[in-house]
C-alpha positions as CSV (number, residue, x, y, z in Angstrom):
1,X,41.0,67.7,55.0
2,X,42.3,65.9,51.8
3,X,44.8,66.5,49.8
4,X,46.2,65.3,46.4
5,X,49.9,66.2,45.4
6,X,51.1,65.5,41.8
7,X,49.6,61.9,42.3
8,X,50.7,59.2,39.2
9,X,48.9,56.2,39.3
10,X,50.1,53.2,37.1
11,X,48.3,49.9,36.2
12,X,49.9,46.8,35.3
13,X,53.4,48.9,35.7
14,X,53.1,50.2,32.6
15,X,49.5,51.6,32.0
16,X,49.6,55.9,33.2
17,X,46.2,56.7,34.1
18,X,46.9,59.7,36.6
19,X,49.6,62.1,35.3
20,X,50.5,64.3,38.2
21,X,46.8,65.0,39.7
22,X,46.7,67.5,42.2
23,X,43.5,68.1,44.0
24,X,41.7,69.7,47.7
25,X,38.8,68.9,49.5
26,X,37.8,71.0,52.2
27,X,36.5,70.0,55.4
28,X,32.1,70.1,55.0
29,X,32.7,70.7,51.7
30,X,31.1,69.1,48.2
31,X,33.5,69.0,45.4
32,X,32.6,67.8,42.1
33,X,35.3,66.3,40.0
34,X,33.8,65.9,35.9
35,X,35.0,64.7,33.0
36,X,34.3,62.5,30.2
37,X,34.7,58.3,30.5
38,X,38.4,57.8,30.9
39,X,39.1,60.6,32.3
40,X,40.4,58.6,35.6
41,X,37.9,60.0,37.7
42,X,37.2,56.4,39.1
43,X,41.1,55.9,39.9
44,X,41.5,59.3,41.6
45,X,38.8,58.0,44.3
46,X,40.7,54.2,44.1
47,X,43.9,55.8,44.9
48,X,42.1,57.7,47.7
49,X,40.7,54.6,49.4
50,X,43.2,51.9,48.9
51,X,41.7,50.1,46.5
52,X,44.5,49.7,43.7
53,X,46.0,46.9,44.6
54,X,43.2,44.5,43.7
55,X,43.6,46.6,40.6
56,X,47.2,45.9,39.9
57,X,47.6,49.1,39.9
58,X,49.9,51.5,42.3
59,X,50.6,55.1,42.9
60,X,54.0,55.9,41.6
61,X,54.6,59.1,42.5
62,X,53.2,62.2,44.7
63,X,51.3,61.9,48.3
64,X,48.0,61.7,49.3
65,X,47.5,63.0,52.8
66,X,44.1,63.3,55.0
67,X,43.7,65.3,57.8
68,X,46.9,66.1,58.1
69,X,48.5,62.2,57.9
70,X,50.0,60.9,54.7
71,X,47.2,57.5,53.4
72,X,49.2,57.2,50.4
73,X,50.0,53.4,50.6
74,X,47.6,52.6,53.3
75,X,45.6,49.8,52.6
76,X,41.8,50.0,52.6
77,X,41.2,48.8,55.8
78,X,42.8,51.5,57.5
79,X,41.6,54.1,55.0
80,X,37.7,53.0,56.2
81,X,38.7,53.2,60.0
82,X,39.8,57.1,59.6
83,X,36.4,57.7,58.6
84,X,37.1,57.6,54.5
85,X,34.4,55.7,52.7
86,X,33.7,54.8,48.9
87,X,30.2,54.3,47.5
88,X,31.7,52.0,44.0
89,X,30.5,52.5,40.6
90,X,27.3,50.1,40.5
91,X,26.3,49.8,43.3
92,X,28.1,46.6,44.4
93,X,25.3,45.5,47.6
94,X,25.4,42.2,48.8
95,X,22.4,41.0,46.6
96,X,21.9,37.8,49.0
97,X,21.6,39.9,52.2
98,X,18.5,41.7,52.8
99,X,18.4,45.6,53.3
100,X,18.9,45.2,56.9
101,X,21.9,42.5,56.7
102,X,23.5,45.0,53.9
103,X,23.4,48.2,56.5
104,X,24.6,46.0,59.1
105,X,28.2,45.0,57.3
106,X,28.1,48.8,56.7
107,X,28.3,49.0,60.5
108,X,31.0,46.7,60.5
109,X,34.2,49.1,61.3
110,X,32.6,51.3,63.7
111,X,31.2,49.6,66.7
112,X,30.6,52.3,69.0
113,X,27.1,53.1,68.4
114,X,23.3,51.3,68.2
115,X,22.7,49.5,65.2
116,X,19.1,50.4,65.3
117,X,20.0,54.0,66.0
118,X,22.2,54.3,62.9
119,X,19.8,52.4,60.7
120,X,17.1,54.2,61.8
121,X,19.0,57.4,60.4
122,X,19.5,55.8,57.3
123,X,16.0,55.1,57.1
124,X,15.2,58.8,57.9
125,X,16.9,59.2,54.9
126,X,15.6,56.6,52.8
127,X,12.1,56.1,53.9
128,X,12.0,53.5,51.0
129,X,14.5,51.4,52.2
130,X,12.8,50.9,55.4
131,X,9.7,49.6,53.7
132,X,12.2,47.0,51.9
133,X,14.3,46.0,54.9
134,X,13.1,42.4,55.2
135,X,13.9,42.0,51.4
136,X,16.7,40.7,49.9
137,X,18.6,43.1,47.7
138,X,19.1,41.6,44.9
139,X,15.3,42.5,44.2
140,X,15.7,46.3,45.3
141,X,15.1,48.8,42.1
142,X,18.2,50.3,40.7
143,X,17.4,53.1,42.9
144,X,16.6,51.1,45.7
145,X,20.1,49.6,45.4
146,X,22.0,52.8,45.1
147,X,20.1,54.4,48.0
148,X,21.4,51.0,49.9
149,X,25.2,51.6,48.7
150,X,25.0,55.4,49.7
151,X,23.0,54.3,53.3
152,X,25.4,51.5,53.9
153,X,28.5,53.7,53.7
154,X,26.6,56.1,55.9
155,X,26.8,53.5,58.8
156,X,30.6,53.6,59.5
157,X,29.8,57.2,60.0
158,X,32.1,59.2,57.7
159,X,34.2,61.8,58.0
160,X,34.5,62.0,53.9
161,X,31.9,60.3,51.8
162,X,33.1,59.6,47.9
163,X,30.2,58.6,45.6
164,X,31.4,57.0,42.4
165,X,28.8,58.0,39.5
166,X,25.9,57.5,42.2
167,X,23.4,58.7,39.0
168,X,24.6,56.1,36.7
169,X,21.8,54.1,35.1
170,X,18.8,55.8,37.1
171,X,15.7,57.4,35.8
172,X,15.9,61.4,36.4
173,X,13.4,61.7,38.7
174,X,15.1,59.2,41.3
175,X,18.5,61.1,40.0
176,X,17.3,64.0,41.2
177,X,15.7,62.3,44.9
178,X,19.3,61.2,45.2
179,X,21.2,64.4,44.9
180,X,18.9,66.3,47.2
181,X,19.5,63.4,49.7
182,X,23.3,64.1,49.4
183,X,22.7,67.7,49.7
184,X,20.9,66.8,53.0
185,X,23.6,64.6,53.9
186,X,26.1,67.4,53.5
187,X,24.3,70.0,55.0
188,X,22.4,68.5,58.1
189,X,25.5,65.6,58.9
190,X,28.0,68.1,57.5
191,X,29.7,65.1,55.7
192,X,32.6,66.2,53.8
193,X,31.6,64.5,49.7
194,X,34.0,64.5,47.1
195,X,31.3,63.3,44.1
196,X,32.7,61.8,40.6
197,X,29.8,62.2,38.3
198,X,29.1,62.8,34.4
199,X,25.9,64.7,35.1
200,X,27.9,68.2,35.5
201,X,24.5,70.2,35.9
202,X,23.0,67.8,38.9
203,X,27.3,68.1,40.1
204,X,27.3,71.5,39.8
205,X,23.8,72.5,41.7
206,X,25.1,71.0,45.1
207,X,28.9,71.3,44.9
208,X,30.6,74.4,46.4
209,X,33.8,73.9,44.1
210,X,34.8,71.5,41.2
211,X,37.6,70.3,39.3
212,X,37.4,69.2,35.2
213,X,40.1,66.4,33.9
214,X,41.0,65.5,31.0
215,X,43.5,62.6,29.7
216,X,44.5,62.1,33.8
217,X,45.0,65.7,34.8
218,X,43.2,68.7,36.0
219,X,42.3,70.8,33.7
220,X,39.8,73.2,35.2
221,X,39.1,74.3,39.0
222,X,37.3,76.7,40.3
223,X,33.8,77.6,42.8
224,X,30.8,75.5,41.1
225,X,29.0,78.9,40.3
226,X,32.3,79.9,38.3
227,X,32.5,76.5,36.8
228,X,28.3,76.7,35.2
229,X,29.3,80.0,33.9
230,X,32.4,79.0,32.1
231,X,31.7,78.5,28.2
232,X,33.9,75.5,27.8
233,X,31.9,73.8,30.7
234,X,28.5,74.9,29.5
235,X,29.7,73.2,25.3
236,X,31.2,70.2,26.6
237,X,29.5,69.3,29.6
238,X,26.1,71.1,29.7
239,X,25.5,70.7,25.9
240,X,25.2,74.8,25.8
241,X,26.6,76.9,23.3
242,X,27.4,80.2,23.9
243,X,24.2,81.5,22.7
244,X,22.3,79.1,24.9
245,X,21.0,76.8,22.9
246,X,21.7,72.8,23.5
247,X,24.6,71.2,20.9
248,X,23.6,67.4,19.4
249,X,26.6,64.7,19.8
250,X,27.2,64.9,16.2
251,X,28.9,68.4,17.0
252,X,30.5,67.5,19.7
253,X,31.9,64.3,19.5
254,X,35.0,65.8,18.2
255,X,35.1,68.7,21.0
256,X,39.2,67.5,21.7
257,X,40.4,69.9,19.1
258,X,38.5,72.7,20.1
259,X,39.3,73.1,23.9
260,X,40.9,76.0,24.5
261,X,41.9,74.8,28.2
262,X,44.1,71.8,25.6
């Protein structure tokens, strides 16, 4: 379905942020893509859906190409109408609309179905939302909001859902309501997700496969059982050693030099 070759991605023509990323993402599948803060997880997903340019930032080199048809330099617009969508980093709702009015400019680029048939799938979804649907957003919970982002994206029906650190800044219990919804999502809509997140274990748990990067390049693939399993993974990103038991930060905020993947 998607496909990354030896993308480069520069920002303000001299900043390299992607270094010849290569990546797939299966039709129905989940794929996880980890890594620490700076990794350029967030600018793989921009470079996906178009969204550089308000950036100041381009891809230089390599292709993108989805279903079959090079997006590369596609602007966003067109990106949304083949049925690509991004849920941003924080959330980003329209905090003056109301729950309703947010789902509705969700429907926005795909006019072929009811509005109240869509939204009342998104409600399915998110029961909670439907008690708040009258409310403006700007008052929604954290998770409130996040369940908005994800459930507005979900009415211009995609092909490929990306969700940009959906866990950031949520308590674990709602964390963990939100990744069983985009479990659902995957396996009852059979929405293709490609999911950037710095939780690897919740990542892991519903991802089929997943890719690690480091410094703008991948530096780890494999199936997400494979990946859990891997001691690297389980130091650096599961705080496991490989005896089991759970490293502090103090040991391994240096963990750079002891990669063996570097």
């Amino acid at each position: 379905m998607l496909e990354l070759k030896n993308v480069e991605v520069i920002y303000e023509e001299v900043i390299l942020v992607l270094r010849g990323l290569s990546l797939t993402v299966g039709d129905g599948e989940v794929v996880a893509l980890l890594g620490p803060n700076g990794a350029g997880k967030s600018t793989t997903l921009k470079a996906i859906s178009g969204l550089l340019p308000s950036e100041n930032g381009e891809i230089a080199d390599g292709t993108i190409s989805y279903g079959g048809a090079q997006i590369t330099h596609r602007d966003a617009a067109q990106i949304v109408k083949l049925g690509i969508c991004q849920v941003m980093e924080g959330r980003r709702i329209f905090e003056h609309l109301t729950t309703d009015e947010n789902l509705r400019a969700g429907a926005f680029t795909h006019r072929n179905g009811s509005f109240a048939d869509d939204a009342a799938m998104v409600y399915e979804y998110f029961p909670r939302l439907k008690e708040r649907r009258r409310q403006r957003a700007g008052y929604l919970s954290g998770g409130e909001q996040q369940m908005l982002a994800i459930g507005r994206a979900l009415m211009a029906h995609p092909k490929l859902l990306m969700l940009d650190e959906p866990s950031l800044g949520l308590a674990p219990k709602l964390v963990t309501e939100i990744f069983e919804i985009v479990h659902r999502l995957n396996h009852e809509l059979r929405t293709t997700i490609l999911l950037v997140e710095q939780n690897a274990r919740l990542a892991l748990d519903v991802a089929h496969r997943g890719y690690v990067m480091e410094g703008g390049r991948i530096v780890l693939e494999g199936p997400a059982a494979v990946l859990k399993a891997n001691p690297d993974v389980q130091e650096f990103y599961l705080g496991l050693t490989e005896s089991g038991e759970r490293k502090s930060y103090r040991d391994v905020k240096h963990y750079k030099r002891r990669k063996r993947w570097l």
